[in-house]
RONUGU-587070 format. One record per atom (N, C-alpha, C): residue in three letters; z negated, x negated, y. Coordinates in steps of 0.001 Angstrom, whole numbers, plus 500000, padded with zeros to 6 digits. Example, Ala and Ser with C-alpha at 12.3 -4.5 7.8 and 13.67 -1.06 7.14 Angstrom:
ALA492200486810494310
ALA492200487700495500
ALA492200486800496700
SER492920487150497750
SER492860486330498940
SER492130487100500030
END
This chain:
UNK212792290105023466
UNK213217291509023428
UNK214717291576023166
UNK215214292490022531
UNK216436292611021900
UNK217408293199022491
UNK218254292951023513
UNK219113293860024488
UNK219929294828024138
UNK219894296194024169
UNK220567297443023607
UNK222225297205023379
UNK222380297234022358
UNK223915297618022075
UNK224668298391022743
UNK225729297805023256
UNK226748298550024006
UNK227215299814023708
UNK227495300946024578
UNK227991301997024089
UNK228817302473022923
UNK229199303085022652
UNK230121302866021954
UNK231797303142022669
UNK231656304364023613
UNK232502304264024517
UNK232743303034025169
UNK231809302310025500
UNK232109300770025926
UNK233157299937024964
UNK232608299902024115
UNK233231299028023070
UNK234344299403022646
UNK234831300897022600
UNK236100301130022544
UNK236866300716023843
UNK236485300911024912
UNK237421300821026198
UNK237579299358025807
UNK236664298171025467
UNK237373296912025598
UNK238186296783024274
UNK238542297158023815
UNK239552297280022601
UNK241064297509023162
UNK241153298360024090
UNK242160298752024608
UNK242837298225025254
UNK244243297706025041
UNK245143296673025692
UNK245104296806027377
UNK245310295974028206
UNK246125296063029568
UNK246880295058029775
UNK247657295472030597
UNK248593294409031209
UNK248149294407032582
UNK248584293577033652
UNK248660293215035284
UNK250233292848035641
UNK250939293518035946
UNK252292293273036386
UNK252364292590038021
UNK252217291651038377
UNK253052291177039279
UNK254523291428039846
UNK254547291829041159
UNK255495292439041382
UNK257222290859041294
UNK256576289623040670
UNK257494288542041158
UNK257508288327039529
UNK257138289242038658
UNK257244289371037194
UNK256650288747036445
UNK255522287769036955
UNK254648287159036068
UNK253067288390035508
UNK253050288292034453
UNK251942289553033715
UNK250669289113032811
UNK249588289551033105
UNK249130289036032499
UNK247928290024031275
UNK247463289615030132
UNK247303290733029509
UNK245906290582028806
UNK245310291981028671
UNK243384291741028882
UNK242951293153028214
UNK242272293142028404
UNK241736294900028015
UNK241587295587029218
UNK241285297011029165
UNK241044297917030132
UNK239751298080030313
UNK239478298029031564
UNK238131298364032048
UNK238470299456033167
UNK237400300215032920
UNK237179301298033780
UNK237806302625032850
UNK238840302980034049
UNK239095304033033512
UNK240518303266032834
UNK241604303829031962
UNK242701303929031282
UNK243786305020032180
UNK244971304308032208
UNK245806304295032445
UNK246966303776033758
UNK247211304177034797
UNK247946303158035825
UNK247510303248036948
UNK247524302152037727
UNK247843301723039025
UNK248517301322040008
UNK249001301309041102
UNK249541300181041754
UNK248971299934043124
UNK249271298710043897
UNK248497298440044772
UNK248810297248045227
UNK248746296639046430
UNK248629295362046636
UNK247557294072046216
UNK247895293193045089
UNK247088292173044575
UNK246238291138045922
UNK244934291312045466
UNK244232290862046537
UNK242887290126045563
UNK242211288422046279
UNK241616288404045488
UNK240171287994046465
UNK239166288358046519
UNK238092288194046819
UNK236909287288046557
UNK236280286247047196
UNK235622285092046663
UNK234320285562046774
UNK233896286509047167
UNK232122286865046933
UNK231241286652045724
UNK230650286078045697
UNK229965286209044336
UNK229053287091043732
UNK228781288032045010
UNK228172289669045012
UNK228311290432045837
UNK227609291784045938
UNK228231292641046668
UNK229589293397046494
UNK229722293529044907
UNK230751294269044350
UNK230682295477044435
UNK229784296336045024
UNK229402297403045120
UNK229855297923046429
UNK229379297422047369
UNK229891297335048670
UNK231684297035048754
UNK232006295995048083
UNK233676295692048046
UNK233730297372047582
UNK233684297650046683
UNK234672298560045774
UNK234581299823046768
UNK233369300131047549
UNK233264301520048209
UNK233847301326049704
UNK234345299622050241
UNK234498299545051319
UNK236212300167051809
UNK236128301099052572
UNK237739301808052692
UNK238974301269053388
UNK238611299905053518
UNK239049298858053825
UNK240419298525053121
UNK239830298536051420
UNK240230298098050745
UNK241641298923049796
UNK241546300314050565
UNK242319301361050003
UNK244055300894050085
UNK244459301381048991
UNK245602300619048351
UNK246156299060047781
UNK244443298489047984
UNK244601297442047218
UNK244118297030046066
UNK244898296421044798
UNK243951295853043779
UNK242917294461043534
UNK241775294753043963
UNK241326293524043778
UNK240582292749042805
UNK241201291591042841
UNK241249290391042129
UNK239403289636042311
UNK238211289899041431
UNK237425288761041342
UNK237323287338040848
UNK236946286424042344
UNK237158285179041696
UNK236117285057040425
UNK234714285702040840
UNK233458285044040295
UNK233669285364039197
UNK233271284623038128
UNK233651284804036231
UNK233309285973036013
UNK231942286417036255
UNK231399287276035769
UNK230698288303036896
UNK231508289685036462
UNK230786290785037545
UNK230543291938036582
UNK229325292832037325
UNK229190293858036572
UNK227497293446036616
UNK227319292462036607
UNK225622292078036132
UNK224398293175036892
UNK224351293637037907
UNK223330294206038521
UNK223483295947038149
UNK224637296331037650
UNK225159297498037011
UNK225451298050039099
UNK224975299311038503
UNK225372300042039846
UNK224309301092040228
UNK224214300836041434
UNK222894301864042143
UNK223121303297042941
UNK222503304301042946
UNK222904305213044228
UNK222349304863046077
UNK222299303370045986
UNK221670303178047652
UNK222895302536048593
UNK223447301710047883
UNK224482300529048032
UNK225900300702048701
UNK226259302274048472
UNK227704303006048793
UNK228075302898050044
UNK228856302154050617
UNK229214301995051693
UNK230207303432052666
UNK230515303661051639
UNK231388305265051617
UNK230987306300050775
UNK231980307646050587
UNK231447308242049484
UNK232362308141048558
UNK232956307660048138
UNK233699307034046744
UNK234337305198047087
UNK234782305182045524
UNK235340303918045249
UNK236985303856045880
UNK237215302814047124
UNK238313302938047143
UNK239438302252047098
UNK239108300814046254
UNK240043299959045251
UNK240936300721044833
UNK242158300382044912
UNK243510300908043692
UNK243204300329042294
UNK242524299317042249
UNK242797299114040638
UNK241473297608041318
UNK240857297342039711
UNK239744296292039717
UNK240505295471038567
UNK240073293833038924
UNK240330292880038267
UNK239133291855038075
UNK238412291639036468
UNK238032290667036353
UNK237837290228035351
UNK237317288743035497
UNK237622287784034008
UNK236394288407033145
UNK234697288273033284
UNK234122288308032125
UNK233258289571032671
UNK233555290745032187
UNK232243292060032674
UNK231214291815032164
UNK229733292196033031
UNK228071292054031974
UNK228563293323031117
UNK227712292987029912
UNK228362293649028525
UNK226756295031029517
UNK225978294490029628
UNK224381294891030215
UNK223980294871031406
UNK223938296081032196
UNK223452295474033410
UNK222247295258033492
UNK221392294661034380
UNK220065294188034307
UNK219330294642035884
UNK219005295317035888
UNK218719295520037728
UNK217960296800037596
UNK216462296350038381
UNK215790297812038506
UNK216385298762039046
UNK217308298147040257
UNK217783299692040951
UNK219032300573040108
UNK219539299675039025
UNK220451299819038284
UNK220868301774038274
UNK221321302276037802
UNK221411303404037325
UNK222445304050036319
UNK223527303080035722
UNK224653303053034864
UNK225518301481035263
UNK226015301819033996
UNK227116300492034191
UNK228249300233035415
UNK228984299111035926
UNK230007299575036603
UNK231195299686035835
UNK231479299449034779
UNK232381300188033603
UNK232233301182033549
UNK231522302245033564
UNK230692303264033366
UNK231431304180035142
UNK230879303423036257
UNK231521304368037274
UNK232265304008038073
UNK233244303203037178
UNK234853302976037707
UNK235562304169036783
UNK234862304246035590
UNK235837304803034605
UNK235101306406035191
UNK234297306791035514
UNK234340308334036026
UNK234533308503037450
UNK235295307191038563
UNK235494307909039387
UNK237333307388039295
UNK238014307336037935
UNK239270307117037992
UNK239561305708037877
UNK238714304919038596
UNK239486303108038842
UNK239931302837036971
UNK241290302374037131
UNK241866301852036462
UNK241875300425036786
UNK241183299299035738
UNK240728297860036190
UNK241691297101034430
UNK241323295786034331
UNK241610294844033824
UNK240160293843033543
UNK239710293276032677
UNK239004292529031823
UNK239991291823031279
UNK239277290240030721
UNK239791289769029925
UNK241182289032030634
UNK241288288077031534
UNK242481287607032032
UNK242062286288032717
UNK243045285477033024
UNK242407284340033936
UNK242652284589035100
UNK241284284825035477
UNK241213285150037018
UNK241526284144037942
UNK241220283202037602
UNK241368281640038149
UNK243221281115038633
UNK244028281599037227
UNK245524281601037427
UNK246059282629038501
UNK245451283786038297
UNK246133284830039216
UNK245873284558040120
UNK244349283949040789
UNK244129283780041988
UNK245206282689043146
UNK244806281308042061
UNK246481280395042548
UNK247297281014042318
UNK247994281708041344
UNK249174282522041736
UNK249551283308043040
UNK248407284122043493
UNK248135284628044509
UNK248389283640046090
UNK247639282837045814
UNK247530281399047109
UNK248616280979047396
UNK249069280681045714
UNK250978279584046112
UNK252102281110046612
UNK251679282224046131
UNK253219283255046716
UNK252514283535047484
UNK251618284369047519
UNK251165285305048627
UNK250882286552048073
UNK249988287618048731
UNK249617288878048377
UNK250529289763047973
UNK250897290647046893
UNK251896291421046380
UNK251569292355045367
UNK252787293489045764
UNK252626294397044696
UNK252451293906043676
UNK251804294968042463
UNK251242294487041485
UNK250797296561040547
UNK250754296282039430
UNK250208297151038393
UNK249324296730037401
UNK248665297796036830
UNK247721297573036095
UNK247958299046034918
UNK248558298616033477
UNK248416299498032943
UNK247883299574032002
UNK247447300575031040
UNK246113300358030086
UNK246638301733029185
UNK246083301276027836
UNK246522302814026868
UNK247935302913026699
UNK248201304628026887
UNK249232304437026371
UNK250410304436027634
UNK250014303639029379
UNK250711303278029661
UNK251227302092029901
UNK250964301350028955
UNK251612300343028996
UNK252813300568028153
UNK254171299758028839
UNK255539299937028000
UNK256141298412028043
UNK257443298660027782
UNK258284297450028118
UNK257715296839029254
UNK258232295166029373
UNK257714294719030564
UNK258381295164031836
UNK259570294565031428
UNK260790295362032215
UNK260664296981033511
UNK260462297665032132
UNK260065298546032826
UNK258905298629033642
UNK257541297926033352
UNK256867298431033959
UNK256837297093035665
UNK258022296245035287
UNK258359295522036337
UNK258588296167037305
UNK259899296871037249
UNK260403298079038003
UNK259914299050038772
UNK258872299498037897
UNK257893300453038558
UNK256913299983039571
UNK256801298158039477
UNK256057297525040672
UNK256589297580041491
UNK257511297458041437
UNK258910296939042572
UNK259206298082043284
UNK259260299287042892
UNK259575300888043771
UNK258220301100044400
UNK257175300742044171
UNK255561301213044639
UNK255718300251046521
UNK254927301306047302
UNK254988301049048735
UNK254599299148048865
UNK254746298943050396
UNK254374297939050458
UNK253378297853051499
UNK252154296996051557
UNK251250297357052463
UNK251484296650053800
UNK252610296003054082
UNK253522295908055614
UNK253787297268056111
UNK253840298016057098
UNK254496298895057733
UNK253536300284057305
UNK252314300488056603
UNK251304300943055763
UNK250811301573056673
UNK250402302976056862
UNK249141303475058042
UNK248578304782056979
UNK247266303768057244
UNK246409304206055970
UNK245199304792056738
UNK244606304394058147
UNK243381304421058499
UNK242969305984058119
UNK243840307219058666
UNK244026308197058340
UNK243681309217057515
UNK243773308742056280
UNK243716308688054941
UNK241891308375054228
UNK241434307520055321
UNK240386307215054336
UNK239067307976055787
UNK239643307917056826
UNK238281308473058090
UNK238117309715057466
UNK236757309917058444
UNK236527311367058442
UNK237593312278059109
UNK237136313625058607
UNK238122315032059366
UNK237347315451060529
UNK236002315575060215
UNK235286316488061321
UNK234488315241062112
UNK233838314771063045
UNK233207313998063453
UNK231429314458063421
UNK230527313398063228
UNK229318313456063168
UNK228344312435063438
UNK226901313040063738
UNK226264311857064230
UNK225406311067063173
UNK225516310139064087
UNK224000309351063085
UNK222939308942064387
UNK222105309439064188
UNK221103309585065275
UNK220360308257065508
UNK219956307756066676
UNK218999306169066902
UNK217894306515066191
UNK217331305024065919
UNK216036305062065502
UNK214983304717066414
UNK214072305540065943
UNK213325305201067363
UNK213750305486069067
UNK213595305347069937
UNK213592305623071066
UNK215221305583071832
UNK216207306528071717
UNK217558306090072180
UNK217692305933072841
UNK218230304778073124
UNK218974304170074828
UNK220552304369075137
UNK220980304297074065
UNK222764304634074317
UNK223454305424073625
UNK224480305464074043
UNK225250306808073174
UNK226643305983072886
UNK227309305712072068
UNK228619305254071585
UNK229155306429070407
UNK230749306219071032
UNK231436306912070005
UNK232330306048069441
UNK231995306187068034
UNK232760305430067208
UNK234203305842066939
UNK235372305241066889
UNK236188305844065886
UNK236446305151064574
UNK236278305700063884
UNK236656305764062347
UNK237974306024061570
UNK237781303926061283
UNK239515304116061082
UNK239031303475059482
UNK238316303681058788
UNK237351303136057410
UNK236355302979057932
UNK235334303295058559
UNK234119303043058655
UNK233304302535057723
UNK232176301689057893
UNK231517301512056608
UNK230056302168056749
UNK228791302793056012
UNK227863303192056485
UNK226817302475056638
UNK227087301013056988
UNK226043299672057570
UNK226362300225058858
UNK227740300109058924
UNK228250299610060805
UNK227450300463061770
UNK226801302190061812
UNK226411302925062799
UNK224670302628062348
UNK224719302431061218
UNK223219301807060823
UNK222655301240061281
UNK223377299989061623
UNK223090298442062281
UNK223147298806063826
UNK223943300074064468
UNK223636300962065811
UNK222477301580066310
UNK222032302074065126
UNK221526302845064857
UNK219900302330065229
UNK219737301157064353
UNK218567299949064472
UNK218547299789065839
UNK219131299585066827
UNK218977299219068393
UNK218942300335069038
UNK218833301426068834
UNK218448302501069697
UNK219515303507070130
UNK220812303298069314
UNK222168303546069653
UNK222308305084069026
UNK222583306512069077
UNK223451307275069004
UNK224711307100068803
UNK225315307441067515
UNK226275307047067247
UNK227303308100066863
UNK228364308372067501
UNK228871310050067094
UNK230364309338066279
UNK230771309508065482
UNK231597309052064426
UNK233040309848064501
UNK234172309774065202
UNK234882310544065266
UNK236406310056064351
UNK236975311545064139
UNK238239310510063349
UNK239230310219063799
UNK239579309280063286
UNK241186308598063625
UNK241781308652064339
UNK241870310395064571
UNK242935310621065535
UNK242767311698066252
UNK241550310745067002
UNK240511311428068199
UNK241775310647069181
UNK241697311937070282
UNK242151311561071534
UNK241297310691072199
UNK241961310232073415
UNK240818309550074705
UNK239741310885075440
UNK240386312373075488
UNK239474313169075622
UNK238216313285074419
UNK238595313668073179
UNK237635313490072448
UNK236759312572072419
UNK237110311156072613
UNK235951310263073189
UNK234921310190074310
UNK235844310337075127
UNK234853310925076385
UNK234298312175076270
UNK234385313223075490
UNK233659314486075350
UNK231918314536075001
UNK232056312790074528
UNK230465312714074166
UNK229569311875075514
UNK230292311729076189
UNK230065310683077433
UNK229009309323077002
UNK230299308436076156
UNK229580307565075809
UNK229257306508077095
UNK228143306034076731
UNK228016304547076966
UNK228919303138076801
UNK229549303275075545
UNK229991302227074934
UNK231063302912073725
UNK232193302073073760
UNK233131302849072658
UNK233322301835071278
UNK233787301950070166
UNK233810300733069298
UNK234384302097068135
UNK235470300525067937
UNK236576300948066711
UNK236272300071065746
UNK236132300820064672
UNK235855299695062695
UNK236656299503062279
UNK236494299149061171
UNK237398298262060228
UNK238138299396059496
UNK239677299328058448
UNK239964299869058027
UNK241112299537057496
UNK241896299969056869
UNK243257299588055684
UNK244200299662056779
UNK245572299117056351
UNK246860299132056465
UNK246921298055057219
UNK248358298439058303
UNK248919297503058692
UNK248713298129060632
UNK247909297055061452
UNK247924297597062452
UNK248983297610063348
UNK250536297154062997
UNK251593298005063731
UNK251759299316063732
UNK251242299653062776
UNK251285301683062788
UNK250535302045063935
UNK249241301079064458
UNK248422302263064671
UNK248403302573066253
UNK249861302797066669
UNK249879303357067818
UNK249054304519068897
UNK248787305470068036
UNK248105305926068687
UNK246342305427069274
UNK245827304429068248
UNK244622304240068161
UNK244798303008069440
UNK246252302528069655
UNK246337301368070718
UNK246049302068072172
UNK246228303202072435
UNK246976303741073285
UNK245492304705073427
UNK244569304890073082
UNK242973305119073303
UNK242549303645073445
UNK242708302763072730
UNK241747301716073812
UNK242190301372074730
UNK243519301076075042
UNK243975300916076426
UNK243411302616077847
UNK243178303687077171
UNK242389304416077756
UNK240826303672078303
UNK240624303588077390
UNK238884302637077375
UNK238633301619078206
UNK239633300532078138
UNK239732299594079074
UNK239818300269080422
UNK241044301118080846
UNK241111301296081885
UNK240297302090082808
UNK239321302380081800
UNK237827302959081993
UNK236531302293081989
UNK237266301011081955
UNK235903299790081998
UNK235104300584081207
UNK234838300964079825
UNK234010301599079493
UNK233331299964078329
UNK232013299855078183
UNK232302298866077201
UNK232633298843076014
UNK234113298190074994
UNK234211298210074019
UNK234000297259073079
UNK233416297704071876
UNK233669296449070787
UNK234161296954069620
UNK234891296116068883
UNK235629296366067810
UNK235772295385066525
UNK235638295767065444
UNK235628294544064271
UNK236668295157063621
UNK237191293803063134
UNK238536294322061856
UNK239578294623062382
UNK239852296261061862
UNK241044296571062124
UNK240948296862063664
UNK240025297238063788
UNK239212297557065776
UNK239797295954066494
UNK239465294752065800
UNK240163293646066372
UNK241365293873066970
UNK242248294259065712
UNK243993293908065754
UNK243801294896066531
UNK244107296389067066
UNK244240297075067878
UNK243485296813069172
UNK242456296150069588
UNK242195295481070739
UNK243317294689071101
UNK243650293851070352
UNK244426292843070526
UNK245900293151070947
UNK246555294092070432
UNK247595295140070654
UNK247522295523072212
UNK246458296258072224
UNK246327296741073472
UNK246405296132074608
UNK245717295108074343
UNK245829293863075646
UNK247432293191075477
UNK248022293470074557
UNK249231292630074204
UNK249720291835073740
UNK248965291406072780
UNK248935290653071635
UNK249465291218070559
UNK250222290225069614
UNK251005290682068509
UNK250066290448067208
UNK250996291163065972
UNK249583291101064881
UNK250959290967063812
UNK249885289905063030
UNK251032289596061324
UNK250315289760060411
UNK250652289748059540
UNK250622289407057725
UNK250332288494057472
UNK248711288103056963
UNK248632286790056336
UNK248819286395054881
UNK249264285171054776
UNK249886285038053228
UNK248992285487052524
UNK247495285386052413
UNK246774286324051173
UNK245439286297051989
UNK245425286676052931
UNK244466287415053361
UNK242970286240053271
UNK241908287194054128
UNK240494286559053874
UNK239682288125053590
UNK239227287475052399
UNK238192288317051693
UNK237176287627050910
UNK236062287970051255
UNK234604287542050472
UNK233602287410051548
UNK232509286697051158
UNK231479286716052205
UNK230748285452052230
UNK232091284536052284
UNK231314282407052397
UNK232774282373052846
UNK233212283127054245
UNK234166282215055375
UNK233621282275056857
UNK233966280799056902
UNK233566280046058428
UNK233987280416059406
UNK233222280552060279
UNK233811281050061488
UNK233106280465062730
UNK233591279824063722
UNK232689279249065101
UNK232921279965065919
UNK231725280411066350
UNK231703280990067907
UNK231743280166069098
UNK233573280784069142
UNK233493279287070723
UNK232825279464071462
UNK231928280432072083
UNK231203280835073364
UNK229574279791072960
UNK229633279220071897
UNK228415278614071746
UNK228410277515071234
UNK229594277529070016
UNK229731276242069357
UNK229027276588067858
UNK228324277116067904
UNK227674278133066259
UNK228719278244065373
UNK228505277946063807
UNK229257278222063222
UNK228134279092062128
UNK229215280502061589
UNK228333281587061049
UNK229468281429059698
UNK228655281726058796
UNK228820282316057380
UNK229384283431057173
UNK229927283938057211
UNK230655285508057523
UNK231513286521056424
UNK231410287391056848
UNK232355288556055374
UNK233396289188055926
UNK234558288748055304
UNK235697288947055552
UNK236669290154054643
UNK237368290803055197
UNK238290291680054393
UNK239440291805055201
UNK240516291239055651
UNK241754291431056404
UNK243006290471055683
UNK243847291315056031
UNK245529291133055317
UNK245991290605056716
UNK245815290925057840
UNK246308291196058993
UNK245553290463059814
UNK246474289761061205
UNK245263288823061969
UNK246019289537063213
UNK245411288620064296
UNK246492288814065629
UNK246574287733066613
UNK247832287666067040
UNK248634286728067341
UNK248174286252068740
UNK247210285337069117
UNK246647285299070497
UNK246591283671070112
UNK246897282675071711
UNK246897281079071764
UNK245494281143071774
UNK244843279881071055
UNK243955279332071062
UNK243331278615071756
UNK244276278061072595
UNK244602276397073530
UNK244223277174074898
UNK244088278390075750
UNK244624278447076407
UNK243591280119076841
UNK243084280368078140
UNK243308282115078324
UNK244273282796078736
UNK244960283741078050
UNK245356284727078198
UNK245359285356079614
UNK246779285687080114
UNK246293286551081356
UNK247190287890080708
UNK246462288962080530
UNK247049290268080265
UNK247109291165081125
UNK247360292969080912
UNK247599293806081627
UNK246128294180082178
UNK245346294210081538
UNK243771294178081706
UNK242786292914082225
UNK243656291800082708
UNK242606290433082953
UNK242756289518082054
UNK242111288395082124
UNK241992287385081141
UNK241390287857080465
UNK241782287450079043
UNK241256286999077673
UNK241017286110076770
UNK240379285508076403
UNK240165284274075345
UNK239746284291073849
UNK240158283605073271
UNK239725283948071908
UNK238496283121071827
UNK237428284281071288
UNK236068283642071041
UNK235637283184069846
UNK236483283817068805
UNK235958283243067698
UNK237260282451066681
UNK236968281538065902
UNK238100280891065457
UNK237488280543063794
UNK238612280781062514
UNK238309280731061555
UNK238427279447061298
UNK237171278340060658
UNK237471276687060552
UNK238839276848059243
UNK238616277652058682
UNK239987277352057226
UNK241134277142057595
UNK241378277941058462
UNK243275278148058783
UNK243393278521060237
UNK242394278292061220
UNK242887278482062776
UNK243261279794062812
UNK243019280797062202
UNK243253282159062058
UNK242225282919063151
UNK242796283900064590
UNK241721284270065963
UNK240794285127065023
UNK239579284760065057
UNK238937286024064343
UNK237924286369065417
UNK238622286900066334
UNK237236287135067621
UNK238079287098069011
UNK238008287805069917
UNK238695288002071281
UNK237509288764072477
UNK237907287802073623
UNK236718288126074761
UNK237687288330075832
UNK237812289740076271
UNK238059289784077769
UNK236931289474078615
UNK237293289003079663
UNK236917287966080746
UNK236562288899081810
UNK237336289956081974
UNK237430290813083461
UNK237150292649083087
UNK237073292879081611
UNK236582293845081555
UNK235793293980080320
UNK234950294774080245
UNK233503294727079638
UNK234682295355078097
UNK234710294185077318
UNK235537294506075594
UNK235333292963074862
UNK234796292939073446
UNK235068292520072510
UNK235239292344071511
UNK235626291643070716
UNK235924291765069295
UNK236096290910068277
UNK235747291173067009
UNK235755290199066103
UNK236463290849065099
UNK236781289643064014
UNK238028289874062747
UNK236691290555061565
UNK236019289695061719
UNK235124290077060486
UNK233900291235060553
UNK233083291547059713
UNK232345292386059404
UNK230753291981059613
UNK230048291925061080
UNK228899291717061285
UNK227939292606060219
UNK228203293465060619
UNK227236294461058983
UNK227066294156058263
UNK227903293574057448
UNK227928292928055895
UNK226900293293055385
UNK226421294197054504
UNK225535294868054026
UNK225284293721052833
UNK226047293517052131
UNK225477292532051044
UNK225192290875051723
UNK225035291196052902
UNK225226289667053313
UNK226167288640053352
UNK226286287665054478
UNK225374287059054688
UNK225244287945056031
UNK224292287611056966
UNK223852287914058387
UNK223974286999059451
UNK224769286432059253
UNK224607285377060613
UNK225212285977061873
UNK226350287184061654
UNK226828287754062888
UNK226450288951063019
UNK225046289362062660
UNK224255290172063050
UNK223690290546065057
UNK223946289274065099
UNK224226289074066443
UNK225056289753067717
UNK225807290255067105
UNK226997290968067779
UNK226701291730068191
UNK225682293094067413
UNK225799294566067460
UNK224876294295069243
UNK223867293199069111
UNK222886292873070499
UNK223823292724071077
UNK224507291700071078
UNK226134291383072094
UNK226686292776072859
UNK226703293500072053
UNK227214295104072407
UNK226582295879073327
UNK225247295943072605
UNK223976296619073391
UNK223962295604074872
UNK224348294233074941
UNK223252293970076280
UNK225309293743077194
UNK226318294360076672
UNK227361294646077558
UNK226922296467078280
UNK226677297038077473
UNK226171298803077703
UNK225002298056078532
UNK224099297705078322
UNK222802297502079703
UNK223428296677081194
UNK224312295811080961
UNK225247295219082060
UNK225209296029082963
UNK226566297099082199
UNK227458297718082787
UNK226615299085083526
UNK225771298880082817
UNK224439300742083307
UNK224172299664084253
UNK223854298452084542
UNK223009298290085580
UNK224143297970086831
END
């Protein structure tokens, strides 16, 4: 069978020059994919070999451009089931070879097709492989992407990397939560009630709540400690989400409410670093981050090592060697990344809270820390009993 010829709008967009400006002035130059014209964003590169669908809608990812390692993306096209949010919220997409065709029953258009109508300005045609070591040996950095007729001098469009924010000192969660708060109701027979806050939520995370019998009321950002308690949860838990968690003072200053409410909490991601805050732990900048969904992680509480999906710029600063005595009790770090000794996981000892770096949900997989959300549920049955 003879595979349909590319659009013709297709075939023009890859005609069309781009550049990738590095903010340390190295550029590199490809066609435009998606939509045409500029970006900027922090260069970020991601090792998944699927689940591009999920990356691009995860709000995680807001103000960054990301970099695919895998040669070739685009192959499964794009579905209406998969949306982790309700839009795409990449600053800009990068990759080496797009499917000219997608091939996938659930398919429903290209992802050329709905990058370029929901705005993403991307790059085709580059070595993904160079940028990525480029990426490894400096570290994560501003960066542009221009296409059409904005591309100019290099110079100039150097410059224009160089004035664009930096995602140090960044408070983004804000920006991408909800305004109004809402539920997502248990399935089947409810046993608990948790209020989420939503600092990027993804729509696995109350799902995967949702599956255990959980009520899940979704509040935003910059819900008070009254607003939390207004739903009289069971159990409290903060998600994942963009920036830099030194901003997120106020969101420190509700879980330290929580704690001192023995209420049980758990938290992934950015919910980590602000656990971690709270108890008193410091949080940095990692040279380029962990992103994809094939990094290691052991659960010290067992010795298990899980397969896991990662998206963080940001870790937090807790000994390994050693528990913690904080303002709230001991703490220990439970989970530890085998790559780089990076805490991806924290267990208070003396009050019902934990937390991990990575993304048990992982909607595109893998599942090995599917485990957790039970972890959660049988701290809420503890603490009821």
């Amino acid at each position: 069978m003879t595979a349909p010829a590319p659009t013709t709008q297709r075939l023009r967009r890859e005609r069309v020059p781009a550049v990738l400006v590095l903010e340390d002035g190295r550029t590199f130059r490809g066609q435009a994919y998606g939509a045409t014209g500029e970006t900027f964003g922090e260069a970020v590169f991601n090792t998944g070999m699927s689940g591009y669908q999920e990356t691009l809608t995860d709000p995680s990812y807001h103000r960054q451009v990301v970099v695919m390692t895998a040669p070739q993306i685009g192959n499964t096209g794009w579905n209406d089931e998969d949306d982790e949010s309700k839009q795409i919220w990449v600053a800009g997409y990068v990759v080496r070879d797009p499917a000219r065709v997608p091939s996938n029953w659930r398919s429903r258009r290209s992802l050329d097709e709905e990058l370029a109508s929901q705005g993403i300005v991307g790059i085709s045609g580059i070595d993904t492989r160079a940028l990525t070591r480029h990426l490894r040996e400096r570290g994560a950095m501003r960066c542009g992407i221009f296409s059409g007729g904005a591309v100019a001098d290099d110079a100039a469009l150097l410059a224009r990397v160089q004035q664009s924010p930096e995602m140090k000192g960044a408070d983004l969660c804000a920006e991408v939560a909800t305004t109004e708060p809402y539920v997502v109701p248990a399935i089947g027979e409810k046993k608990f009630t948790v209020a989420a806050l939503d600092l990027g939520i993804k729509a696995m995370t109350p799902q995967r709540m949702a599956e255990r019998g959980i009520e899940v009321h979704v509040l935003p950002a910059n819900s008070t400690i009254e607003d939390v308690y207004a739903v009289n949860p069971d159990g409290v838990f903060f998600s994942n989400g963009p920036g830099d968690p030194a901003t997120a003072d106020h969101q420190v200053e509700v879980a330290k409410g929580v704690l001192e409410r023995r209420t049980p909490f758990f938290g992934i991601c950015f919910g980590n670093q602000i656990l971690g805050r709270a108890l008193g732990f410091g949080t940095y900048k990692l040279k380029y981050g962990h992103r994809g969904i094939n990094q290691p992680v052991q659960d010290r509480t067992t010795g298990k090592v899980e397969v896991t999906a990662h998206n963080h710029g940001f870790a937090v600063n807790a000994p390994l060697d050693k528990v913690s005595d904080t303002p709230f009790g001991r703490v220990e770090v439970s989970h530890v990344c085998l790559n780089d000794d990076v805490v991806e996981g924290l267990q208070a000892l003396d009050v019902p809270a934990f937390s991990v770096q990575y993304h048990p949900e992982a909607a595109a997989g893998p599942h090995d820390a599917a485990y957790l959300f039970d972890r959660f549920v049988k701290l809420m049955e503890g603490q009821r009993a």
